[in-house]
Chimera marker file (.cmm) of the C-alpha trace (Angstrom):
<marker_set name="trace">
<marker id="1" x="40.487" y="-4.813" z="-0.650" r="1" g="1" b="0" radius="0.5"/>
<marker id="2" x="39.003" y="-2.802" z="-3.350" r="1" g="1" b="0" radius="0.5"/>
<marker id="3" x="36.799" y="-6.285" z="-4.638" r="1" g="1" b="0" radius="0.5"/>
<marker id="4" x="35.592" y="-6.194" z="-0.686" r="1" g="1" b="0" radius="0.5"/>
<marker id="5" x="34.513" y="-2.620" z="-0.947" r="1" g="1" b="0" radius="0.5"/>
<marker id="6" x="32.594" y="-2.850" z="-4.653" r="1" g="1" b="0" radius="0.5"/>
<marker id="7" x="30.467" y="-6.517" z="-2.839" r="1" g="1" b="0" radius="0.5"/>
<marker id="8" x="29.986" y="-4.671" z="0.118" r="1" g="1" b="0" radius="0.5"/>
<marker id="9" x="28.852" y="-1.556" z="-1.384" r="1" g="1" b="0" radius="0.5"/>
<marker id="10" x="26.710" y="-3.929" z="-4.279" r="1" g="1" b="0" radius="0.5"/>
<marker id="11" x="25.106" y="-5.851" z="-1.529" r="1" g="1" b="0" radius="0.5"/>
<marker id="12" x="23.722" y="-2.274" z="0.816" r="1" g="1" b="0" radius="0.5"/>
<marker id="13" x="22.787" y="-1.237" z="-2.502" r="1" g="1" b="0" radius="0.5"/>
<marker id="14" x="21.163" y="-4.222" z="-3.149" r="1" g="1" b="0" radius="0.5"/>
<marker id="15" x="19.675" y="-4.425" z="0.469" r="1" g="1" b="0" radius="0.5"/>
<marker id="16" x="18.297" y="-0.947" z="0.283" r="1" g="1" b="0" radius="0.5"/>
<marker id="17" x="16.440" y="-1.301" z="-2.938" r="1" g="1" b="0" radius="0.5"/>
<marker id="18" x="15.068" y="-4.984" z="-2.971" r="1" g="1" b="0" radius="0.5"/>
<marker id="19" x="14.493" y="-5.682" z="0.307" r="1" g="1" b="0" radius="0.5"/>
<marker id="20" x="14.151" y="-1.891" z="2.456" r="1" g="1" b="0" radius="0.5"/>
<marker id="21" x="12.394" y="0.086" z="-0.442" r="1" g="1" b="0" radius="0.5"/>
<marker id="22" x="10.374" y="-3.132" z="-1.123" r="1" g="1" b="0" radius="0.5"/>
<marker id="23" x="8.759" y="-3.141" z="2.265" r="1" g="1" b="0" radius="0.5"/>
<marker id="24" x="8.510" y="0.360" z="2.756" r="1" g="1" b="0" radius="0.5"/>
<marker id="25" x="6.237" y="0.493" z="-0.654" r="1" g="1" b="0" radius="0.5"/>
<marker id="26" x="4.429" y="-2.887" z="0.428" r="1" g="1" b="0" radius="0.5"/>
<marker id="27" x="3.626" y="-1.541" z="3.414" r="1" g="1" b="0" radius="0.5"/>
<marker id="28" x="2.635" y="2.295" z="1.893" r="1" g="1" b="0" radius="0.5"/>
<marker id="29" x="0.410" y="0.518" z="-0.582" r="1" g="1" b="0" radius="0.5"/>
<marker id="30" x="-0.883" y="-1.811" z="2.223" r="1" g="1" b="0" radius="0.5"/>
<marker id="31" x="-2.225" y="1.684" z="3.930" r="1" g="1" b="0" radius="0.5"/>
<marker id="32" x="-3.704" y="3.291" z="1.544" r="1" g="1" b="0" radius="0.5"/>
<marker id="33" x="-5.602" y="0.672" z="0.824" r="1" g="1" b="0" radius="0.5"/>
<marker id="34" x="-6.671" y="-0.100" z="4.117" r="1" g="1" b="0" radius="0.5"/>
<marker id="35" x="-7.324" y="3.857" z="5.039" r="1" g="1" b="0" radius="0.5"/>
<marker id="36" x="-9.615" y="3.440" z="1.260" r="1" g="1" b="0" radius="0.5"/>
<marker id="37" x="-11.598" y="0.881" z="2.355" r="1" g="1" b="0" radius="0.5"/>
<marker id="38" x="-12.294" y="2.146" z="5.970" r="1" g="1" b="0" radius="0.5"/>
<marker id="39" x="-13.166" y="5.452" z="4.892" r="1" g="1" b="0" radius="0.5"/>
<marker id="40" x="-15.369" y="4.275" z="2.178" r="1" g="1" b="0" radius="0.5"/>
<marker id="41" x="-17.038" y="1.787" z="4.369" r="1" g="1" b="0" radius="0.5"/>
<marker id="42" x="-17.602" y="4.666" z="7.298" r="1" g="1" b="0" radius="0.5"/>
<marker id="43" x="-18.881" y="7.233" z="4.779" r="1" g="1" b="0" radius="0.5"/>
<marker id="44" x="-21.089" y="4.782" z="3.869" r="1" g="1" b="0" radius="0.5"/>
<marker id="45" x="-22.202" y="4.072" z="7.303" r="1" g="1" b="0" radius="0.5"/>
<marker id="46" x="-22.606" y="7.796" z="8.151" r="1" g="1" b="0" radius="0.5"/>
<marker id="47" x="-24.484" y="8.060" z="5.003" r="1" g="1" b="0" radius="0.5"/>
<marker id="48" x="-27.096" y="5.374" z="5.764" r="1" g="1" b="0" radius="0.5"/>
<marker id="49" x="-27.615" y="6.645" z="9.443" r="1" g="1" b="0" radius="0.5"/>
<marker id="50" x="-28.563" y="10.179" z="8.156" r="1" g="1" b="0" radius="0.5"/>
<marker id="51" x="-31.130" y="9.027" z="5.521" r="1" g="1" b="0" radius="0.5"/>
<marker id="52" x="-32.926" y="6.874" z="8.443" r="1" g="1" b="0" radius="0.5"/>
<marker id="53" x="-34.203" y="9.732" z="10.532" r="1" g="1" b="0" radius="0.5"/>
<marker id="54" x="-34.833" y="11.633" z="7.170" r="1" g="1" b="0" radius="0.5"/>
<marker id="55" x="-37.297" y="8.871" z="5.716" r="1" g="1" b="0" radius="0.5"/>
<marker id="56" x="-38.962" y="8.093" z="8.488" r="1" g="1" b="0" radius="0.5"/>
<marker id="57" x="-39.703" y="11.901" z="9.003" r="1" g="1" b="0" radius="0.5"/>
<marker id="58" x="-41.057" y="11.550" z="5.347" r="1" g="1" b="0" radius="0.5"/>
<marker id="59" x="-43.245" y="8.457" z="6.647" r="1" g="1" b="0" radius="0.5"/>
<marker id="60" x="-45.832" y="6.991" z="4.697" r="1" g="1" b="0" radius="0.5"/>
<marker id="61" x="-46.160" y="9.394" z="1.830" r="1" g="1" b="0" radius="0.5"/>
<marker id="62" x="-43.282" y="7.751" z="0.431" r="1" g="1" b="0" radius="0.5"/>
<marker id="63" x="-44.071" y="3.718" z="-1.049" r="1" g="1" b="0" radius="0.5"/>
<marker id="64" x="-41.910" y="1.208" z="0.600" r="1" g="1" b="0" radius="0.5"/>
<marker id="65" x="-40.297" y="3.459" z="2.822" r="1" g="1" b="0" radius="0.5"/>
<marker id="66" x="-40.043" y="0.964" z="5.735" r="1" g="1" b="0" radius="0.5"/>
<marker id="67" x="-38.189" y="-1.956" z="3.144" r="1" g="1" b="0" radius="0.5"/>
<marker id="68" x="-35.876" y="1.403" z="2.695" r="1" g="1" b="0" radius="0.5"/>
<marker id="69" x="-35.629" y="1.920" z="6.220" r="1" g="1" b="0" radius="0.5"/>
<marker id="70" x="-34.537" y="-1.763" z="7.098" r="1" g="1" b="0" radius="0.5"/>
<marker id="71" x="-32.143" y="-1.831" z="3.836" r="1" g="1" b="0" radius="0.5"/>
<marker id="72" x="-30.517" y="0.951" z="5.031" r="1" g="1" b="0" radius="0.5"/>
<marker id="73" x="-30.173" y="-0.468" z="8.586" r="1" g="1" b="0" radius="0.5"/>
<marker id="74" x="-28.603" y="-3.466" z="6.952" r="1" g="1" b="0" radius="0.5"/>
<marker id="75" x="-26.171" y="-1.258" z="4.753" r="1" g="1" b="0" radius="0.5"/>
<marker id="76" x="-25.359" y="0.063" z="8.657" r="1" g="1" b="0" radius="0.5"/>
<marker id="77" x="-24.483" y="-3.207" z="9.728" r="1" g="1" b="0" radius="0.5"/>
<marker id="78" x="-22.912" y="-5.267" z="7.167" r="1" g="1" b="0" radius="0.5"/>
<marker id="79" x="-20.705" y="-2.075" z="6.441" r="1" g="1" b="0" radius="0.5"/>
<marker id="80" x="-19.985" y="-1.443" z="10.303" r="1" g="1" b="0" radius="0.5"/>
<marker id="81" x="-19.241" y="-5.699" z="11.056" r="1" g="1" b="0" radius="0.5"/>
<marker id="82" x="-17.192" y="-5.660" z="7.746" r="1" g="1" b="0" radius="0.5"/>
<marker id="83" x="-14.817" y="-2.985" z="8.594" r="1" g="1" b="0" radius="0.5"/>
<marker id="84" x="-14.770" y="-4.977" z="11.793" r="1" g="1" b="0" radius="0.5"/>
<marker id="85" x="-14.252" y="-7.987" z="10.489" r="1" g="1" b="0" radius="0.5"/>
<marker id="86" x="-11.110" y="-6.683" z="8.116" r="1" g="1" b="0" radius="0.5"/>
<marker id="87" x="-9.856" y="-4.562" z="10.863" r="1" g="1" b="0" radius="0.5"/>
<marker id="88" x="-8.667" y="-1.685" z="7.791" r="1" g="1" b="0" radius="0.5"/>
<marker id="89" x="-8.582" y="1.314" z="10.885" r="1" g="1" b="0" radius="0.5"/>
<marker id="90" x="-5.866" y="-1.327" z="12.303" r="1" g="1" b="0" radius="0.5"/>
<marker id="91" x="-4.622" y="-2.035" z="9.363" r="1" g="1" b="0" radius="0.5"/>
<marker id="92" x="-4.112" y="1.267" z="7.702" r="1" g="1" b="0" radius="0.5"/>
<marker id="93" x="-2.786" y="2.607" z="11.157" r="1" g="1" b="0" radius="0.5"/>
<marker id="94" x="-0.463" y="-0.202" z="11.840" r="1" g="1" b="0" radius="0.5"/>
<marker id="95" x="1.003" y="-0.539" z="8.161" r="1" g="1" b="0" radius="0.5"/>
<marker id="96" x="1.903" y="3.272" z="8.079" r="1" g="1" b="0" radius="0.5"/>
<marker id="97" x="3.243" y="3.293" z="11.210" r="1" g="1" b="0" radius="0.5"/>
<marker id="98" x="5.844" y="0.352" z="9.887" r="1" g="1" b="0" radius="0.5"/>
<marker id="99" x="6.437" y="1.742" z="6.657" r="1" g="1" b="0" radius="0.5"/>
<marker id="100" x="7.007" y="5.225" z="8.448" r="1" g="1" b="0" radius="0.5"/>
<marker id="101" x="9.206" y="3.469" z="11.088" r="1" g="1" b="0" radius="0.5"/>
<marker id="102" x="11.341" y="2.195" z="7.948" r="1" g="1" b="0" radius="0.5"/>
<marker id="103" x="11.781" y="4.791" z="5.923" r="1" g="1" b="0" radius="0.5"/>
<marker id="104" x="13.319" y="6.529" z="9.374" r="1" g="1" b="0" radius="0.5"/>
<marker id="105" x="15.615" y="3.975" z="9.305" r="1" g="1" b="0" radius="0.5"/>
<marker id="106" x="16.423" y="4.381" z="6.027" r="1" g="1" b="0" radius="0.5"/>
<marker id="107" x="17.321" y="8.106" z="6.199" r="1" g="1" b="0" radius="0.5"/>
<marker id="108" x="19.083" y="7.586" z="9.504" r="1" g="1" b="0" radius="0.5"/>
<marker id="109" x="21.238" y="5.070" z="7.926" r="1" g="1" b="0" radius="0.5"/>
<marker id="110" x="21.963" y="7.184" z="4.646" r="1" g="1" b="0" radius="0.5"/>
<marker id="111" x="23.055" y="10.012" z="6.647" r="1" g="1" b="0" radius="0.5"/>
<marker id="112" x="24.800" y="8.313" z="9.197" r="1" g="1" b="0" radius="0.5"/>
<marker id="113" x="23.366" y="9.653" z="11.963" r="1" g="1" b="0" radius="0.5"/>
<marker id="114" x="22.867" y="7.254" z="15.404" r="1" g="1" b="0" radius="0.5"/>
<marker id="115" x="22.946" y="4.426" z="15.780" r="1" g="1" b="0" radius="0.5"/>
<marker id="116" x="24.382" y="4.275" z="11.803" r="1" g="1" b="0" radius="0.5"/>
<marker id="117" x="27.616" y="6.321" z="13.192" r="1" g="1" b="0" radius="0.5"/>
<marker id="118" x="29.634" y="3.196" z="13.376" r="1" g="1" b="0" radius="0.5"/>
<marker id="119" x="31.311" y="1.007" z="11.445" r="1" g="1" b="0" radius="0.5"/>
<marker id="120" x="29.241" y="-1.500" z="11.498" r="1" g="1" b="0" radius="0.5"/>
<marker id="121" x="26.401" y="0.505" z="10.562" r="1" g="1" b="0" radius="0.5"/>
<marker id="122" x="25.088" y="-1.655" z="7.651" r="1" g="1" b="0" radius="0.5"/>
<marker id="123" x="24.788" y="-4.335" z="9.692" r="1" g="1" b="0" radius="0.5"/>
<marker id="124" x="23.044" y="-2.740" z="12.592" r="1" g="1" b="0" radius="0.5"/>
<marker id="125" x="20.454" y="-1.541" z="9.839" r="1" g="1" b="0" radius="0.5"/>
<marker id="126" x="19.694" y="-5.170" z="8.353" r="1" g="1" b="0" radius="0.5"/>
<marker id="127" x="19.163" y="-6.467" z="11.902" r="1" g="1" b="0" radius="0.5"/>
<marker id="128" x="16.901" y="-3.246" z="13.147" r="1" g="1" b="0" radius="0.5"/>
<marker id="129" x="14.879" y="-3.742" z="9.372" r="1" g="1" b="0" radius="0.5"/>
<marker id="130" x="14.658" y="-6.884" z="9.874" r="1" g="1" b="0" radius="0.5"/>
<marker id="131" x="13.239" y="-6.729" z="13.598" r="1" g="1" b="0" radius="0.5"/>
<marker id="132" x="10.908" y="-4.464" z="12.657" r="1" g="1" b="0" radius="0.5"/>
<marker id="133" x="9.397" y="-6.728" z="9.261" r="1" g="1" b="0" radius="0.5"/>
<marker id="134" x="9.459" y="-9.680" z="11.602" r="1" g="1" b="0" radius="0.5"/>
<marker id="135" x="7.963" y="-8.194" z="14.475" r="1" g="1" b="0" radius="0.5"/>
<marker id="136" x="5.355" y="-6.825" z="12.054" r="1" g="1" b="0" radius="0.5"/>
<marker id="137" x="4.927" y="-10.343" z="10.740" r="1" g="1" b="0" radius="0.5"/>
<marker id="138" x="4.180" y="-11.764" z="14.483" r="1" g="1" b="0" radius="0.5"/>
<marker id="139" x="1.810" y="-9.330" z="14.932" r="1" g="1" b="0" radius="0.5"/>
<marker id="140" x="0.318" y="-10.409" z="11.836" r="1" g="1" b="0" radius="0.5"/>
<marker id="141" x="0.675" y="-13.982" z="12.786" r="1" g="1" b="0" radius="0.5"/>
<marker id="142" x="-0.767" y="-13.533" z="16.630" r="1" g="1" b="0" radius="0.5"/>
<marker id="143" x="-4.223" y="-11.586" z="15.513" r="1" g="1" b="0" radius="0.5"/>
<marker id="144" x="-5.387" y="-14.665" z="12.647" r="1" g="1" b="0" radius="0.5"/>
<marker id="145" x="-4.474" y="-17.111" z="15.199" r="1" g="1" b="0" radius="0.5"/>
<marker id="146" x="-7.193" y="-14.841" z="17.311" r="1" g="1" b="0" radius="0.5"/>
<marker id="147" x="-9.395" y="-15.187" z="14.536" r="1" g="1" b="0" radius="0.5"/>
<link id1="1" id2="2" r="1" g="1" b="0" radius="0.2"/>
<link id1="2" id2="3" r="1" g="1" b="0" radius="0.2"/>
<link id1="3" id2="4" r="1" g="1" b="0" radius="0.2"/>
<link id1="4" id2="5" r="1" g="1" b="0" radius="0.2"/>
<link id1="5" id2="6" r="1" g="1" b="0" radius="0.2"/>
<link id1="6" id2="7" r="1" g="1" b="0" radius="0.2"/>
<link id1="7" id2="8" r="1" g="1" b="0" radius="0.2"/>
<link id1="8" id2="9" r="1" g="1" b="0" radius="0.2"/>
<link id1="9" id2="10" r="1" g="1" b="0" radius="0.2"/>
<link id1="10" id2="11" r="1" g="1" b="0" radius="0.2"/>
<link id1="11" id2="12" r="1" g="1" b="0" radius="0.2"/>
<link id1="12" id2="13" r="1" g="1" b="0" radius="0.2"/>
<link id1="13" id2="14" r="1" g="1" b="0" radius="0.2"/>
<link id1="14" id2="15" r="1" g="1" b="0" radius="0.2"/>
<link id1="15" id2="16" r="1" g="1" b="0" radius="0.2"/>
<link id1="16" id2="17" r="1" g="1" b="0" radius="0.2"/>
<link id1="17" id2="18" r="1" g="1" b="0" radius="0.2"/>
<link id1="18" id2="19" r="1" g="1" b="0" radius="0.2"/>
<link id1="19" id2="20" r="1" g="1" b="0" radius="0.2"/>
<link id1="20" id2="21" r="1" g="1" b="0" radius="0.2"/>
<link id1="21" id2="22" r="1" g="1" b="0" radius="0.2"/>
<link id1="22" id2="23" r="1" g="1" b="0" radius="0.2"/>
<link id1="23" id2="24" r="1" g="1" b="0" radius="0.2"/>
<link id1="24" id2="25" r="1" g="1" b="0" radius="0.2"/>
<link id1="25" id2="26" r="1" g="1" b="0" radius="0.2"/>
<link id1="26" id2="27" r="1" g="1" b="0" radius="0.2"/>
<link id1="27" id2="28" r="1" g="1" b="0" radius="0.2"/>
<link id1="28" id2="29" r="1" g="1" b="0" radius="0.2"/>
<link id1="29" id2="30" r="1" g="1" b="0" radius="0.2"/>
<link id1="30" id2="31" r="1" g="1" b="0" radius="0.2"/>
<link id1="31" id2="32" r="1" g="1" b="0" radius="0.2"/>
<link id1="32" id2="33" r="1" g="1" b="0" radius="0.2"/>
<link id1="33" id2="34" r="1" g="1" b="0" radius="0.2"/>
<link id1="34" id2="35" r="1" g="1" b="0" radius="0.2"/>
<link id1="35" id2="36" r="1" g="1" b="0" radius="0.2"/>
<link id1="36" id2="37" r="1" g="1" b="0" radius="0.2"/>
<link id1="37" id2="38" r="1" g="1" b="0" radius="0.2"/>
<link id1="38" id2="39" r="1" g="1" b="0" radius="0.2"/>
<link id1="39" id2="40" r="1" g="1" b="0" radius="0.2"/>
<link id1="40" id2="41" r="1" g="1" b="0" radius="0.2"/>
<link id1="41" id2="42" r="1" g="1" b="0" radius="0.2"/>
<link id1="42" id2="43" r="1" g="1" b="0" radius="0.2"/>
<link id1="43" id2="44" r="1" g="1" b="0" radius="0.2"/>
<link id1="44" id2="45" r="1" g="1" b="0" radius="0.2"/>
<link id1="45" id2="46" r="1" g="1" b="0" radius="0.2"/>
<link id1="46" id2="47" r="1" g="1" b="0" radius="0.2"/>
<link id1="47" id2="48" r="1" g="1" b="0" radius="0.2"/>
<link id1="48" id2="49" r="1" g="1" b="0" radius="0.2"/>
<link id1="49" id2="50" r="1" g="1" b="0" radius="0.2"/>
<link id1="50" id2="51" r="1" g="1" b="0" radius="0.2"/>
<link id1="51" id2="52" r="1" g="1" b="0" radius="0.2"/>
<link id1="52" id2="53" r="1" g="1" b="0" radius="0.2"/>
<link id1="53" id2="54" r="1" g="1" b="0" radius="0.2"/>
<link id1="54" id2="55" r="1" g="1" b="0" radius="0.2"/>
<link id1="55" id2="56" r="1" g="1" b="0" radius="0.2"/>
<link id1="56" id2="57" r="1" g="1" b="0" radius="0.2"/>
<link id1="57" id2="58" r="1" g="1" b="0" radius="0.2"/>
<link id1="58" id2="59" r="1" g="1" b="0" radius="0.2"/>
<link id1="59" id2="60" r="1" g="1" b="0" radius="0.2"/>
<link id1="60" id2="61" r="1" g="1" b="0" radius="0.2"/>
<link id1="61" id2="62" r="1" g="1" b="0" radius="0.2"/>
<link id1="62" id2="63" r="1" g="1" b="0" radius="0.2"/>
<link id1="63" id2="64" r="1" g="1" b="0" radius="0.2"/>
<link id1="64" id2="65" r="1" g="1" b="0" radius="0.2"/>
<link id1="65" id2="66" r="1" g="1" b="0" radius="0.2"/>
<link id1="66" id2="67" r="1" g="1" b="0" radius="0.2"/>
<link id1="67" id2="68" r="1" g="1" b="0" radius="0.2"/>
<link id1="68" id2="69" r="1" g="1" b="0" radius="0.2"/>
<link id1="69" id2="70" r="1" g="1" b="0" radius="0.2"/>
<link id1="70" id2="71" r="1" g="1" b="0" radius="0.2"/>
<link id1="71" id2="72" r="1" g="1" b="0" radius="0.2"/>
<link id1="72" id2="73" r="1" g="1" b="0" radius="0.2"/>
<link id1="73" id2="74" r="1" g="1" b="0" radius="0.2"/>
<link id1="74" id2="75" r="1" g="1" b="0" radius="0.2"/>
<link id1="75" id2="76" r="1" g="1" b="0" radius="0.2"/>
<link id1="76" id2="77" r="1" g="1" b="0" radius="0.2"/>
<link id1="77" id2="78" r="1" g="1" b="0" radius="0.2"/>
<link id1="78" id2="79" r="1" g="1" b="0" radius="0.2"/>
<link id1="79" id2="80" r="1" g="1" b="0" radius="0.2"/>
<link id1="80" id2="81" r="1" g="1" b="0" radius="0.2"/>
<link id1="81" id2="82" r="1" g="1" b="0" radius="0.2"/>
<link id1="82" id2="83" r="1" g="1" b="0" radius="0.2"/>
<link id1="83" id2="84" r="1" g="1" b="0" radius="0.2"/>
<link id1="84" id2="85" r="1" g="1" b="0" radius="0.2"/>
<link id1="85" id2="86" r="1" g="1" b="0" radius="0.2"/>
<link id1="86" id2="87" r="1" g="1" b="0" radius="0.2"/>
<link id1="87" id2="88" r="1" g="1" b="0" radius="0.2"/>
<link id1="88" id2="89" r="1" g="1" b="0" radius="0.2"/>
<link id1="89" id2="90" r="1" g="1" b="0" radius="0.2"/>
<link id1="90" id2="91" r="1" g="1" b="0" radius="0.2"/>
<link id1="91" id2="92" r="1" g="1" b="0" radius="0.2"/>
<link id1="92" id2="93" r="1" g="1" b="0" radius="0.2"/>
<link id1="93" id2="94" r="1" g="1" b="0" radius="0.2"/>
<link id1="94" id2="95" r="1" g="1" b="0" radius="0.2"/>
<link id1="95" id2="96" r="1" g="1" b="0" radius="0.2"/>
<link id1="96" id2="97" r="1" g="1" b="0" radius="0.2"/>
<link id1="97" id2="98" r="1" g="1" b="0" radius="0.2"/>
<link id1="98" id2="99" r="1" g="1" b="0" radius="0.2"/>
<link id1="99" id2="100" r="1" g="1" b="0" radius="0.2"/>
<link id1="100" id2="101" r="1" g="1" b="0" radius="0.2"/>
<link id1="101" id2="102" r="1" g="1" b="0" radius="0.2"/>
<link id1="102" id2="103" r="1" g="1" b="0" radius="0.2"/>
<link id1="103" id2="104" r="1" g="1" b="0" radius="0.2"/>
<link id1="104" id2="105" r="1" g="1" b="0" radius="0.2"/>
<link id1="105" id2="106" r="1" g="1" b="0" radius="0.2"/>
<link id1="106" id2="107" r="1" g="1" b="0" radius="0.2"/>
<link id1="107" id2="108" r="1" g="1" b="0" radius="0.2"/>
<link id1="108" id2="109" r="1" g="1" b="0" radius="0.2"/>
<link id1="109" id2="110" r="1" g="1" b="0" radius="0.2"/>
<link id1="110" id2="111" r="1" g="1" b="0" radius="0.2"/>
<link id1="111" id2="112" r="1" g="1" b="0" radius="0.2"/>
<link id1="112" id2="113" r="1" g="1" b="0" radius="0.2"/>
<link id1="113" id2="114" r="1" g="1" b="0" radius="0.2"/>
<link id1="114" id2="115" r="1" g="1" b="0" radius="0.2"/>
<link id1="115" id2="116" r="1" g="1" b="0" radius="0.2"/>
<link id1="116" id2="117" r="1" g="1" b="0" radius="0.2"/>
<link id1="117" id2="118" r="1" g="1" b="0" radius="0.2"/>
<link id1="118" id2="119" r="1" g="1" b="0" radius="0.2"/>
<link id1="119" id2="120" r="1" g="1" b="0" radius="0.2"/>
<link id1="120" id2="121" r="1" g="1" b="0" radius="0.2"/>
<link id1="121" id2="122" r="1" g="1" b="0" radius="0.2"/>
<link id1="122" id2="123" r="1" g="1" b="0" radius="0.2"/>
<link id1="123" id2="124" r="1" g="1" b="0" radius="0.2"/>
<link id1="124" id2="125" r="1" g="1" b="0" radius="0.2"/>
<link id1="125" id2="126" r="1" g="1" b="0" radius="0.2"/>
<link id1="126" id2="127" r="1" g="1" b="0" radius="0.2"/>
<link id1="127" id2="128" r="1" g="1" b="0" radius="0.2"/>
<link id1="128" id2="129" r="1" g="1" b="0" radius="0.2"/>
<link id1="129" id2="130" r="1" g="1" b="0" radius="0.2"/>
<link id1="130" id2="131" r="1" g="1" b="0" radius="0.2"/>
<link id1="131" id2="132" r="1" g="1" b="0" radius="0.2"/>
<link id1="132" id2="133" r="1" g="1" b="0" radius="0.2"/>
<link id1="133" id2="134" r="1" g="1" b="0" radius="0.2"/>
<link id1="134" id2="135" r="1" g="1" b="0" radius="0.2"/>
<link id1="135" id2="136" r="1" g="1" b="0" radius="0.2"/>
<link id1="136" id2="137" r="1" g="1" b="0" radius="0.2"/>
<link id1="137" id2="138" r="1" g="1" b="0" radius="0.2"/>
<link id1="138" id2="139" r="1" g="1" b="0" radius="0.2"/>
<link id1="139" id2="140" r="1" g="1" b="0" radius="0.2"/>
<link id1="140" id2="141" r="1" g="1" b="0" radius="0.2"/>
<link id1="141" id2="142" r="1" g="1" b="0" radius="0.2"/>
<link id1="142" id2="143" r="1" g="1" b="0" radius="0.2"/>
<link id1="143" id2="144" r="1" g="1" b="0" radius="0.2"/>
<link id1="144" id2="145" r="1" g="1" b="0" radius="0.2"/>
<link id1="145" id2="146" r="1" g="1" b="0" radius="0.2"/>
<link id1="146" id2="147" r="1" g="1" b="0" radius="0.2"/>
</marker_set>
């Protein structure tokens, strides 16, 4: 009984850190990167949009100033279809919600508070983690096939 206990105990711990604490930092890492790169790219576009009326108040005094104008207008739009394009406000907002979701799950189970009451409480947490990554995953898998 005791060899039952020490694999039993060996595999949660093994669940927890290689496959729960895994995901949870993929998915943490996976949002900040995404929140980086949509902030970055809306600063930028905010940026651009505010030096347009400026310039063009400036006018002609200043050489080229139209070629600046339409550069910026481009920085607008390549920056505005990119973040688009990427989705990273999805992104960010759907990866933290997951890795959020997880770690809940993770300090429900350690604590064995509902549904991790019971005694089959490991098992009810590798079937709800797993949900969750594959549901993630098919969400994933839907929006390229949208693409």
């Amino acid at each position: 009984m005791e060899i039952i206990e020490r694999a039993t105990s060996k595999m949660e711990e093994d669940f927890l850190k290689n496959r729960l604490d895994d995901q949870i930092d993929w998915y943490s890492t996976k949002s900040q990167t995404n929140q980086k790169y949509f902030k970055r790219l809306r600063l930028l576009e905010i940026v651009a949009a505010a030096l347009i009326p400026f310039l063009a108040g400036i006018g002609s005094s200043m050489p080229c100033y139209s070629v600046i104008i339409g550069a910026l207008g481009v920085i607008i739009a390549v920056s505005a279809g990119s973040s688009a394009l990427y989705k990273f406000h999805e992104n960010w907002i759907e990866y933290r919600t997951t890795a959020e979701t997880l770690k809940h799950e993770k300090y429900l189970y350690q604590t064995r508070c509902s549904p991790y009451d019971k005694d089959d409480a490991f098992c009810r947490l590798v079937q709800r983690v797993e949900g969750l990554i594959s549901k993630e995953n098919s969400q994933w898998s839907l929006s390229s096939e949208k693409e």
